[in-house]
N, C-alpha and C positions, 0 to 999 in steps of 0.2 A: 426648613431645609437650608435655608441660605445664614443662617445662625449656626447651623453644625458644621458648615464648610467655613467660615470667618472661623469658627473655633478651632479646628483640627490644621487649619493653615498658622495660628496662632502657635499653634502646641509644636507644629514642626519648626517653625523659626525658631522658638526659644531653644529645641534640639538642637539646632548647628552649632559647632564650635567655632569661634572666634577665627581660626585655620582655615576655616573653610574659603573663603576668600582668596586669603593669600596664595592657597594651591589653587582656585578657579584661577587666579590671575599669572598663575605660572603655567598652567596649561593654554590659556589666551596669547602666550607669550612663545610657549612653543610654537601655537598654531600659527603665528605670524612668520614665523623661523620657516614652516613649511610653505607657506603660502611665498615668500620673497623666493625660495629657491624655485618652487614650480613656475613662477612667472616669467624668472629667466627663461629656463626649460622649454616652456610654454610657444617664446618667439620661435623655437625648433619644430616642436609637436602640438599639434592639434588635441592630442591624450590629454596631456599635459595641462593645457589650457581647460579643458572640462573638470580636472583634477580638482584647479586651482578652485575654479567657482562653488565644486563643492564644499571644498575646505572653507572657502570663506560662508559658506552658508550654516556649518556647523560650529564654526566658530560666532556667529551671529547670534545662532540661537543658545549657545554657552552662554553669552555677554550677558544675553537677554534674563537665562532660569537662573544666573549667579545675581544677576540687581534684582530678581524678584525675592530668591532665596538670602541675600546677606546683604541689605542695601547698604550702599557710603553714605556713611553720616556725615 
C-alpha cells in the first residue's frame, strides 16, 4: 500500500510543470498584498482582524502543498 502511494505521489511530481511554482509564488505574494491591507483595516474592525488570520492560515497552507508539490532545489 504504502509502495502505490510513494508511486502515484512520484508520477504526480513529475506532472507539474516547471510554472507551477512561479504562479504558487505569485499567489503567496498576492495573499501578502491581502493580508498587509486587512491589518491596517483590522486596528478599525474586529471583521477585519478574523479576515486577516484566515488569510494567513490559507496562505500557510498554500506555502506548505507548493514545497511539497515543487520543492526549491
Amino acid at each position: 500500500m504504502q509502495e502505490q502511494i510513494a508511486s502515484k505521489k512520484q508520477t504526480t511530481l513529475a506532472a507539474i510543470p516547471e510554472e507551477c511554482r512561479e504562479s504558487l509564488d505569485c499567489i503567496g505574494a498576492g495573499l501578502d498584498r491581502v493580508m498587509a491591507l486587512l491589518e491596517v483595516e483590522s486596528e478599525c474592525s474586529e471583521a477585519c482582524h478574523g479576515i486577516r488570520c484566515l488569510v494567513g492560515m490559507i496562505k500557510a497552507k498554500l506555502e506548505q502543498t507548493a514545497g511539497e508539490l515543487c520543492p526549491r532545489e
